[in-house]
DRENMAR-934980 format. One record per residue: residue in one letter; chain; x, y, z of N, C-alpha, C in turn. Coordinates in Angstrom, 2 decimals. Each point is the difference from the previous one (the first is absolute). Example, Ala and Ser with C-alpha at 12.3 -4.5 7.8 and 13.67 -1.06 7.14 Angstrom:
+------+-------+---------+---------+---------+---------+---------+---------+---------+---------+---------+
| resn | chain |   neast |  nnorth |     nup |  caeast | canorth |    caup |   ceast |  cnorth |     cup |
+------+-------+---------+---------+---------+---------+---------+---------+---------+---------+---------+
|    a |     A |   13.19 |   -5.69 |    7.80 |   -0.89 |    1.19 |    0.00 |    0.90 |    1.20 |    0.00 |
|    s |     A |   -0.35 |    1.05 |   -0.72 |    0.82 |    1.19 |    0.06 |   -0.77 |    1.09 |    0.73 |
+------+-------+---------+---------+---------+---------+---------+---------+---------+---------+---------+
// end
This chain:
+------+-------+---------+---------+---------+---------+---------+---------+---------+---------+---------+
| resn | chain |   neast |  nnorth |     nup |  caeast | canorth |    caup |   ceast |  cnorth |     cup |
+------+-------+---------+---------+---------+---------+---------+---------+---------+---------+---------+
|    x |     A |  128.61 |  187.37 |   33.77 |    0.85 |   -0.12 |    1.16 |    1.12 |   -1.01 |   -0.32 |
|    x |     A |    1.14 |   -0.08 |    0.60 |    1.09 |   -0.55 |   -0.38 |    0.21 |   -0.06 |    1.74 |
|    x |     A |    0.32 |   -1.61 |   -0.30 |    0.58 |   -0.69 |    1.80 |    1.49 |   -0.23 |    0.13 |
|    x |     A |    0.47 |    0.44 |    0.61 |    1.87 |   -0.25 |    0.15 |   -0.01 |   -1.36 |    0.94 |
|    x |     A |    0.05 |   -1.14 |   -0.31 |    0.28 |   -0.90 |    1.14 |    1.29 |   -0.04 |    0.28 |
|    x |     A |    0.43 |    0.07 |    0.93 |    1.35 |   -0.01 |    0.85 |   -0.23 |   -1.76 |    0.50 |
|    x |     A |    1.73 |   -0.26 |    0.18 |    0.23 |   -1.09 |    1.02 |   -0.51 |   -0.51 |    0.95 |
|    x |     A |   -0.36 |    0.76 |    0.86 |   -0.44 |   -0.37 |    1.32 |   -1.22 |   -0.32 |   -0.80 |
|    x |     A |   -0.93 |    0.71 |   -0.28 |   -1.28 |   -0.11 |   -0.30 |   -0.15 |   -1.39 |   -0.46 |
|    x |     A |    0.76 |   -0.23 |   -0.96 |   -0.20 |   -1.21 |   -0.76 |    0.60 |   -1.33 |    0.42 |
|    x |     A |    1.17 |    0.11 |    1.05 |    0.25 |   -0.82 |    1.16 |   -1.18 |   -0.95 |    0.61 |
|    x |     A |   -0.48 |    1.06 |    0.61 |   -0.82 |   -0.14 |    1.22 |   -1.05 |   -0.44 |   -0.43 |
|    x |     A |   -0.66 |    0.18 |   -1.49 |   -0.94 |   -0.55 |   -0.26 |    0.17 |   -0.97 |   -0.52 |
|    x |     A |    1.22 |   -0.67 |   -0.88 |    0.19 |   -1.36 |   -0.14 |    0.21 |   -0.57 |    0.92 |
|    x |     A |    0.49 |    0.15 |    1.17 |    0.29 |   -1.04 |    1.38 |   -1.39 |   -0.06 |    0.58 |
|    x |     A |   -0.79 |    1.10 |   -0.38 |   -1.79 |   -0.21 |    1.07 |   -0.51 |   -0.77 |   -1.04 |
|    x |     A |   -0.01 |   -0.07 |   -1.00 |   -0.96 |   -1.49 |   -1.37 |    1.00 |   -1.14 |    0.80 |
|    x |     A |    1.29 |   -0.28 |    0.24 |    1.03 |   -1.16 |   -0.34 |   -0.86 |   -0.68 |    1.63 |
|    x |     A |    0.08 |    1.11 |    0.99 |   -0.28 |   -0.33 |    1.07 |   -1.32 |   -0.11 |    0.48 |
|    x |     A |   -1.09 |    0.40 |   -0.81 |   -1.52 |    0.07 |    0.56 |   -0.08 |   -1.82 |   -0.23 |
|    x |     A |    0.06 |   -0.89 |   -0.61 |   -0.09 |   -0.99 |   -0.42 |    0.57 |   -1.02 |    1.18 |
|    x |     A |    1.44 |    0.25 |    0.68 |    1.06 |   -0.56 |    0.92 |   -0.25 |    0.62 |    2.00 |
|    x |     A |   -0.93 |    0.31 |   -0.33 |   -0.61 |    0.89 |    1.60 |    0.58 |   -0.73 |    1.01 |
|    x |     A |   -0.18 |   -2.19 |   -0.05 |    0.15 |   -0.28 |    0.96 |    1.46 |   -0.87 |    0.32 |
|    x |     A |    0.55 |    0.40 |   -1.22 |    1.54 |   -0.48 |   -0.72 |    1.21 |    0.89 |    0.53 |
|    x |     A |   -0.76 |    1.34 |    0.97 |    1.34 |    0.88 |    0.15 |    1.25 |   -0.39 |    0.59 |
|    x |     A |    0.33 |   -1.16 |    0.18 |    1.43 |   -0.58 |    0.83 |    1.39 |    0.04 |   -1.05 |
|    x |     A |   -0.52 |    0.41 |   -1.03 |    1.11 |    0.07 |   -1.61 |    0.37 |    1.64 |   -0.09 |
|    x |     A |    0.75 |    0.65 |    0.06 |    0.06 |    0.97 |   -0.85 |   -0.52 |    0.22 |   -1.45 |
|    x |     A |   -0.45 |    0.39 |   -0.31 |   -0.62 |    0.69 |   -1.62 |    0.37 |    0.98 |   -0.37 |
|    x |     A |    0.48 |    0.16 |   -1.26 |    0.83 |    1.01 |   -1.11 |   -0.86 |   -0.15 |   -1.19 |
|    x |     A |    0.24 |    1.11 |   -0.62 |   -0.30 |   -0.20 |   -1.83 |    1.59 |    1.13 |   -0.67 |
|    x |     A |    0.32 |   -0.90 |   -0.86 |    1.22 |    0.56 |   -0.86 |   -0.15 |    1.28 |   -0.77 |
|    x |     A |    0.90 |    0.71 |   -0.14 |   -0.01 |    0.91 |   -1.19 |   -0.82 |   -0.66 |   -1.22 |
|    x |     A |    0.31 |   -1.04 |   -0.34 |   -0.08 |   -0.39 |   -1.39 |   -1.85 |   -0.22 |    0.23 |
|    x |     A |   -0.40 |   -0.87 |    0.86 |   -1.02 |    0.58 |    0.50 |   -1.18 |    0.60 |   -0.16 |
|    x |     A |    0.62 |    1.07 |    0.78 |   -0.47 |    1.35 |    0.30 |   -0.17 |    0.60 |   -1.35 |
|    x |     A |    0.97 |   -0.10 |   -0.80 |    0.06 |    0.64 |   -1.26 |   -1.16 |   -0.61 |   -0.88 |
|    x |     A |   -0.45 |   -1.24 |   -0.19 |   -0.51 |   -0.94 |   -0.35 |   -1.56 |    0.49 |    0.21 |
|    x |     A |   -0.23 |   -0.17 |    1.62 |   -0.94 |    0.59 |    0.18 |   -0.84 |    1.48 |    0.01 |
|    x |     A |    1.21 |    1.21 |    0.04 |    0.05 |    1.40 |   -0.57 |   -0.90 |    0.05 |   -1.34 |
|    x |     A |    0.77 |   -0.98 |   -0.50 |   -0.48 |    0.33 |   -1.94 |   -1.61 |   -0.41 |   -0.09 |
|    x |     A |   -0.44 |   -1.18 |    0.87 |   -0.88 |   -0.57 |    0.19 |   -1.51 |    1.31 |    0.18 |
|    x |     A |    0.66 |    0.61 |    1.01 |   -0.75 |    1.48 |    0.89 |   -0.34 |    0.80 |   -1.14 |
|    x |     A |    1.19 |    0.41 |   -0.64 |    0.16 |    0.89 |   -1.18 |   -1.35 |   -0.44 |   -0.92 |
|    x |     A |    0.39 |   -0.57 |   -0.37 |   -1.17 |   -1.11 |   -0.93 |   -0.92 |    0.21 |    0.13 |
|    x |     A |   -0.16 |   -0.46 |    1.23 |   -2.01 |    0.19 |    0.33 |   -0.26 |    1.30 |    0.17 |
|    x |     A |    0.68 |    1.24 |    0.33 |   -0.29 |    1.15 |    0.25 |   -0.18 |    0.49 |   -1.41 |
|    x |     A |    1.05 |   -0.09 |   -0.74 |   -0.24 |    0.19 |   -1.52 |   -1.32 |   -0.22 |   -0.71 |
|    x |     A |   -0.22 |   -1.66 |   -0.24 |   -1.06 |   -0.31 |   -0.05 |   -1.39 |    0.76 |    0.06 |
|    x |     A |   -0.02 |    0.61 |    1.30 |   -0.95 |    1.10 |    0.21 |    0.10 |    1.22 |    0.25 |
|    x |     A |    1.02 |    0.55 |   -0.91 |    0.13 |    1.41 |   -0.51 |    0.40 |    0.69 |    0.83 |
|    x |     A |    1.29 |   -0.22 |    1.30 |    0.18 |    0.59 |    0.74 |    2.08 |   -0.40 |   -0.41 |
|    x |     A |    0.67 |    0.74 |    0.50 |    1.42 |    0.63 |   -0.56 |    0.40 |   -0.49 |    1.25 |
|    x |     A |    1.32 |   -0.82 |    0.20 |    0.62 |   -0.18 |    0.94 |    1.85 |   -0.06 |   -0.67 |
|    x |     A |    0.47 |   -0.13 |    1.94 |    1.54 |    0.26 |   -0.80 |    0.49 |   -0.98 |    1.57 |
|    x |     A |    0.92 |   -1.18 |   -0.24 |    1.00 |   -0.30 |    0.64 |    1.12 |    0.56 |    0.39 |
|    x |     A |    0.20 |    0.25 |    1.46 |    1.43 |    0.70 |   -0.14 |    0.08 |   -0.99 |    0.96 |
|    x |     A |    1.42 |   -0.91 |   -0.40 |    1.09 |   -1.22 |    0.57 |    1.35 |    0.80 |   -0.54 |
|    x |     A |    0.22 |    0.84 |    0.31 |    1.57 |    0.28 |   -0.45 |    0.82 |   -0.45 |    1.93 |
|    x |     A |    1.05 |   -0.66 |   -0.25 |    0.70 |    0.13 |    1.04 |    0.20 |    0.65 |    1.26 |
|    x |     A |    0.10 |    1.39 |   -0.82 |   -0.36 |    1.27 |    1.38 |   -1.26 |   -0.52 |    0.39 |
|    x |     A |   -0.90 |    0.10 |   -0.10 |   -1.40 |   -0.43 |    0.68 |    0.33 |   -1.03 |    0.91 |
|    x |     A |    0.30 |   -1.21 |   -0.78 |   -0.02 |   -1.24 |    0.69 |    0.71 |    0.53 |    1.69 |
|    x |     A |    1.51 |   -0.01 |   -0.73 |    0.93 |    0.81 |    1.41 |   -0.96 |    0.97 |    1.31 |
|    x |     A |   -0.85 |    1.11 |   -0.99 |   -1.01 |    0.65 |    1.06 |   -1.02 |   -0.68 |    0.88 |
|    x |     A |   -0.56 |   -0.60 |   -0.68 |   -0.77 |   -1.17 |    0.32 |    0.55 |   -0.70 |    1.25 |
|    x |     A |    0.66 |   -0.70 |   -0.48 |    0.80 |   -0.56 |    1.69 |    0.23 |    0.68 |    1.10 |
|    x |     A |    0.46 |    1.21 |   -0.01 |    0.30 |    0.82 |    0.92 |   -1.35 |    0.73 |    0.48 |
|    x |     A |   -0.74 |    0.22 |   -1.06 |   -1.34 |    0.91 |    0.97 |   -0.67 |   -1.21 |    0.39 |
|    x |     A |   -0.50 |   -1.08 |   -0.34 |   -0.67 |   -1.08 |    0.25 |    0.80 |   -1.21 |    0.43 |
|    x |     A |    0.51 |    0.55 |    0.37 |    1.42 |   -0.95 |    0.73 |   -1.20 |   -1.25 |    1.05 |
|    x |     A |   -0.82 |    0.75 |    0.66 |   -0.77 |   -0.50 |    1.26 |   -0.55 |   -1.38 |   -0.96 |
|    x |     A |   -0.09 |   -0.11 |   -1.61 |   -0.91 |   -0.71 |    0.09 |    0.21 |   -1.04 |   -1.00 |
|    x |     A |    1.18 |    0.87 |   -0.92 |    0.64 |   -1.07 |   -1.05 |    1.66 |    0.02 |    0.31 |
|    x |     A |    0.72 |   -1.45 |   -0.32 |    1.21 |    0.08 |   -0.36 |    0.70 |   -0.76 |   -1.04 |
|    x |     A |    0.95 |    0.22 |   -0.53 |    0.43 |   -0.63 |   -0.96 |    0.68 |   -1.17 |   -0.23 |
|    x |     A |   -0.22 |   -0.92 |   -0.03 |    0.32 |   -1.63 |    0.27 |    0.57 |   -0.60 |   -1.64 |
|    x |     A |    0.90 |   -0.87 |    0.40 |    0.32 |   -0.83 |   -1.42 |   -0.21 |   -1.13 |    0.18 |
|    x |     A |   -0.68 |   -0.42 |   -1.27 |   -0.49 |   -1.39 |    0.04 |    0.56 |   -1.02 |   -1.49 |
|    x |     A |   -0.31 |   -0.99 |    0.40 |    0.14 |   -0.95 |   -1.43 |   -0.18 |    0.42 |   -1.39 |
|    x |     A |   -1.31 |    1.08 |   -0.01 |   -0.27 |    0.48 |   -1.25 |    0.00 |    1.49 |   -0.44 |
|    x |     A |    1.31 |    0.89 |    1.10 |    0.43 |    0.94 |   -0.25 |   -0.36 |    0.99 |    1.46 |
|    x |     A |    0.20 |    1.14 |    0.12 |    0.18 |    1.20 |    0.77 |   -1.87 |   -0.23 |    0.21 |
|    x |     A |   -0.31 |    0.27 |    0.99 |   -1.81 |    0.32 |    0.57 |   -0.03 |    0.52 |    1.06 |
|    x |     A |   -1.11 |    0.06 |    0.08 |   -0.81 |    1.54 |    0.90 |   -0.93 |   -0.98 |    1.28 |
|    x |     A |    0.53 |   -0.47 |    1.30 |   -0.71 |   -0.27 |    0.77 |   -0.56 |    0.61 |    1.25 |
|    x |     A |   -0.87 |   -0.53 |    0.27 |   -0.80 |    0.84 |    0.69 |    0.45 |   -0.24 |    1.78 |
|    x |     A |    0.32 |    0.94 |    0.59 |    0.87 |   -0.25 |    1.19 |   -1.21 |   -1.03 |    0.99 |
|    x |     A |    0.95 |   -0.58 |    0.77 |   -0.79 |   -0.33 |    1.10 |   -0.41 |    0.26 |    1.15 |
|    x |     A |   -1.47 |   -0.16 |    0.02 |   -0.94 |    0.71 |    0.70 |   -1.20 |    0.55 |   -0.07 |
|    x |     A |    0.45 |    0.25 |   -1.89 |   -1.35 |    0.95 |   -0.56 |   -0.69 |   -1.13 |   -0.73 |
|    x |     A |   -1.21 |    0.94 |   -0.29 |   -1.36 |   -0.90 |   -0.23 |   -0.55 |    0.07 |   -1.14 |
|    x |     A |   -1.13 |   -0.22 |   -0.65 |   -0.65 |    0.56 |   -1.42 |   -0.98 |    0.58 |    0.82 |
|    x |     A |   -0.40 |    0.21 |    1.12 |   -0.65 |    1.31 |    0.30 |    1.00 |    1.02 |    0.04 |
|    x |     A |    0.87 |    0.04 |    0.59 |    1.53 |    1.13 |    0.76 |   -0.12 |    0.81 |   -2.13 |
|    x |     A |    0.36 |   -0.99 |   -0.85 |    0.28 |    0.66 |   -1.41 |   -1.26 |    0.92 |   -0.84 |
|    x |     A |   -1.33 |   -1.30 |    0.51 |   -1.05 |    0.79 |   -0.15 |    0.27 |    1.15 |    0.46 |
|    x |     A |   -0.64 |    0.55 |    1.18 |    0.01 |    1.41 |    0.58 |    0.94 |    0.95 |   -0.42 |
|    x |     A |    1.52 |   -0.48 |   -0.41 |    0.84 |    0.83 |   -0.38 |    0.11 |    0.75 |   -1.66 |
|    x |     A |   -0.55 |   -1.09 |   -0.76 |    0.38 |   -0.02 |   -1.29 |   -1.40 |   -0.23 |   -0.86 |
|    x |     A |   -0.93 |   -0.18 |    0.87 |   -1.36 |   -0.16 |   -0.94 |   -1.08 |    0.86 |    0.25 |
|    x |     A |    0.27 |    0.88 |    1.51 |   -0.92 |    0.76 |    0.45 |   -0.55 |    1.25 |   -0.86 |
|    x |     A |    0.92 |    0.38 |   -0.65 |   -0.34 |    1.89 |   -0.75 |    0.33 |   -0.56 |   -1.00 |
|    x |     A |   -0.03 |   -1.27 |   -1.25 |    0.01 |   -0.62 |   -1.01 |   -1.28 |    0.65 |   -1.09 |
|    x |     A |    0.54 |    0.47 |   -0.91 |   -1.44 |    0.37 |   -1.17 |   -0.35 |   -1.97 |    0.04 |
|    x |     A |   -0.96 |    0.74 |   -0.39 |   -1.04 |   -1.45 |   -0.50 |    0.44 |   -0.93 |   -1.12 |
|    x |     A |    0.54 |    0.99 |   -0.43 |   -0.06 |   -0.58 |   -1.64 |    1.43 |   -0.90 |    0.22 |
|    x |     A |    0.59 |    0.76 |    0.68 |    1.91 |   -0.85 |    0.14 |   -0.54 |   -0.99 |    0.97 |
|    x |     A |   -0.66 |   -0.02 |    0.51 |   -0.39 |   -1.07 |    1.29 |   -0.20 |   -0.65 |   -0.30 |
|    x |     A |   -1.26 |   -0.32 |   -1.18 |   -0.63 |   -1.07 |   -0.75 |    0.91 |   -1.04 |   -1.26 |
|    x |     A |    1.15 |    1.35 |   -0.12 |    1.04 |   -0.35 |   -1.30 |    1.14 |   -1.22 |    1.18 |
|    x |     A |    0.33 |    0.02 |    1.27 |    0.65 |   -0.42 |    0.50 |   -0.59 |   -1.30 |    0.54 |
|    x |     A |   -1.47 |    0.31 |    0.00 |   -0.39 |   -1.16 |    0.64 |   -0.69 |   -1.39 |   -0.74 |
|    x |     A |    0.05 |    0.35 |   -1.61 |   -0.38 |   -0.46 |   -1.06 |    0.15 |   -1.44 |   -0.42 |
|    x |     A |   -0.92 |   -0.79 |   -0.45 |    0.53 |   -1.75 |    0.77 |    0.84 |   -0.14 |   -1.24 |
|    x |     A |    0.31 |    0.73 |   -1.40 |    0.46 |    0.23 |   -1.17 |    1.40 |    0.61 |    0.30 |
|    x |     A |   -0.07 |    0.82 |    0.96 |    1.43 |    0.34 |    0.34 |    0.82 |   -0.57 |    1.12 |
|    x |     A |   -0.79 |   -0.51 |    0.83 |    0.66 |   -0.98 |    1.27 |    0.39 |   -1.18 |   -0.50 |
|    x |     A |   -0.45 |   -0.58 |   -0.89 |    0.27 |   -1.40 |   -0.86 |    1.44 |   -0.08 |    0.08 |
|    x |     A |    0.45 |    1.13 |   -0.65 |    1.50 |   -0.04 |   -0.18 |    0.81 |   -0.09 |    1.42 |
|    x |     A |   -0.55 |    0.20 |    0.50 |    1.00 |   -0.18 |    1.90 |   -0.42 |   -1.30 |    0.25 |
|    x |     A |   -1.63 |   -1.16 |   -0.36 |    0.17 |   -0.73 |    0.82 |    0.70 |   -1.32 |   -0.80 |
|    x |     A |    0.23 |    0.23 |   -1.02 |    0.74 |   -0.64 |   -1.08 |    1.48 |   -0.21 |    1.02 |
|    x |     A |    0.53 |    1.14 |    0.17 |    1.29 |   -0.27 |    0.38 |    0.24 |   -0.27 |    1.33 |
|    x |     A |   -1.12 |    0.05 |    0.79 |   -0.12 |   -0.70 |    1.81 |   -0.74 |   -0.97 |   -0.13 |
|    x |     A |   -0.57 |   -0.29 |   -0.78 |   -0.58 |   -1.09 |    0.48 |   -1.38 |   -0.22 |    0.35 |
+------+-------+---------+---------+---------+---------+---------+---------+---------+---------+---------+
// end
């Protein structure tokens, strides 16, 4: 099997690791960057590899652009100190992303996203 992770997908699950940790901190907005995201992508890749399963990043621009507009409700695109990022609008929750983005998740990408080997790299750069 071969997994296509898309943007959103991989959004939403770096802001639910960045944010499961910050539950009672929500008065800040929270983002994670392209650079990031990318960072943490390769991370996913890795561990899926690792155990003999085929994955593929798609971050091309068009996506990103799609991304905003179909999931408009839940991400937007903010600039910050350390470049262009992906925050999570206000209002929504790490349950609201759960239900949306983790519910019909294979196992195997679930476990690759939720990996304390692959989250490392996000809490490195929040903190």
């Amino acid at each position: 099997m071969c997994y296509y992770i898309g943007i959103e997908d991989l959004a939403a699950n770096a802001l639910i690791e960045i944010l499961k940790t910050k539950e009672n901190e929500l008065t800040e907005q929270y983002y994670v960057t392209l650079a990031e995201l990318e960072a943490y992508g390769s991370q996913v890749i890795q561990y899926l590899n690792e155990r003999g399963e085929k994955a593929v990043l798609i971050l091309s621009r068009e996506n990103t652009s799609l991304m905003f507009r179909n999931y408009s409700d839940f991400f937007e695109e903010v600039e910050t100190d350390k470049g262009i990022a992906i925050a999570l609008k206000e209002g929504k929750t790490v349950s609201d992303l759960v239900k949306k983005f983790r519910t019909y998740l294979a196992l195997d990408l679930m476990m690759a996203f939720m990996n304390t080997e692959t989250v490392r790299v996000l809490h490195k750069a929040n903190g």
